[in-house]
C-alpha positions in Angstrom: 37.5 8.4 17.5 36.8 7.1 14.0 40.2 8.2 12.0 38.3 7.5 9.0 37.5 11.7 8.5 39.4 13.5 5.9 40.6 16.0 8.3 42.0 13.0 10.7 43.8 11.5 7.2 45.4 15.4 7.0 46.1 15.5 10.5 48.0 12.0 10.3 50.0 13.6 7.3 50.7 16.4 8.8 52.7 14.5 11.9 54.6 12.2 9.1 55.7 15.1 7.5 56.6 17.3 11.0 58.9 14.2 11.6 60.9 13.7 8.2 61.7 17.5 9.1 62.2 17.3 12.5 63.9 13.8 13.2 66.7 14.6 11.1 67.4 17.8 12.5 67.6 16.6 16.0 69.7 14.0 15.2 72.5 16.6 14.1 71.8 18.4 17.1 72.1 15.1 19.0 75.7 14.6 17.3 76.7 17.7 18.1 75.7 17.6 21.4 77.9 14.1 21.9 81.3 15.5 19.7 83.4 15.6 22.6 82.2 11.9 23.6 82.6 10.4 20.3 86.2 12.2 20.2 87.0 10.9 23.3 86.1 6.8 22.3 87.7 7.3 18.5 90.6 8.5 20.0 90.6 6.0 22.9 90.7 8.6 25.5 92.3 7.4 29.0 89.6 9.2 30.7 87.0 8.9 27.9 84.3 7.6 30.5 84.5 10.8 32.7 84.3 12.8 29.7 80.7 10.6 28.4 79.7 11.6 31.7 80.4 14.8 31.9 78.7 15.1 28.3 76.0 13.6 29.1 75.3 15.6 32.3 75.6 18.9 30.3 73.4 17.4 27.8 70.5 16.7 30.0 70.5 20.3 31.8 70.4 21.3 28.5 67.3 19.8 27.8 65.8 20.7 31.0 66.8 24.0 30.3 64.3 24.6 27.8 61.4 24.0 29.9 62.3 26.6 32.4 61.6 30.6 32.3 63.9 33.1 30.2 66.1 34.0 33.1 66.7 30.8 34.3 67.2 29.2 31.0 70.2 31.9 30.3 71.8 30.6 33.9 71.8 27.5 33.1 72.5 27.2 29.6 75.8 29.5 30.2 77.6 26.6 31.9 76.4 24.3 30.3 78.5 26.0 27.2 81.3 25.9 28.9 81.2 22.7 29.8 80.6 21.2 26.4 83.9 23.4 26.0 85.8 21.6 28.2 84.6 18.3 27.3 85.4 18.9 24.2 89.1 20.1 24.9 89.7 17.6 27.5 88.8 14.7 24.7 91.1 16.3 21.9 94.3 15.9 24.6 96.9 13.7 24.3 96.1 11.4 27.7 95.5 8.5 25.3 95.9 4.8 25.4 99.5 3.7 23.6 98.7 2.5 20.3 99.3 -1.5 20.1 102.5 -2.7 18.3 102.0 -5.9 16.4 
């Protein structure tokens, strides 16, 4: 395909533009997604790799979730909720590492 059409020039716009609105957007829904993880490693959480784990895990049926029908998509985005919830609580207690005296 010869990209040097006017319509091919639009079209390559057209995706630049789709990602300065898009990229950004999905980052903050990225970092939102990871709060109870980065909580967790600021706060030096004693059990901050179960809680990445458990982050993570809830973040990828998330994804998946929006491939799948209507009905399905509801069941499994439910827990998944909840268990951001509970990450999320579970990161902001107080099971942390002593802080170092010097």
């Amino acid at each position: 395909m010869k990209l040097g059409t006017r319509l091919d020039r639009l079209a390559l716009v057209g995706i630049g533009l789709a990602g300065l609105y898009y990229v950004p957007h999905l980052t903050g829904v990225l970092a939102a997604v990871l709060l109870p993880t980065f909580i967790a490693h600021y706060r030096k959480h004693r059990n901050r790799l179960a809680i990445t784990v458990l982050n993570l895990v809830m973040a990828a049926l998330t994804v998946l979730s929006f491939g799948t029908a209507a009905l399905l998509g509801v069941m499994v985005v439910f827990p998944v909720g909840i268990g951001w919830v509970i990450s999320l609580i579970w990161a902001c207690t107080a099971n942390v590492e002593p802080a170092e005296i010097s």
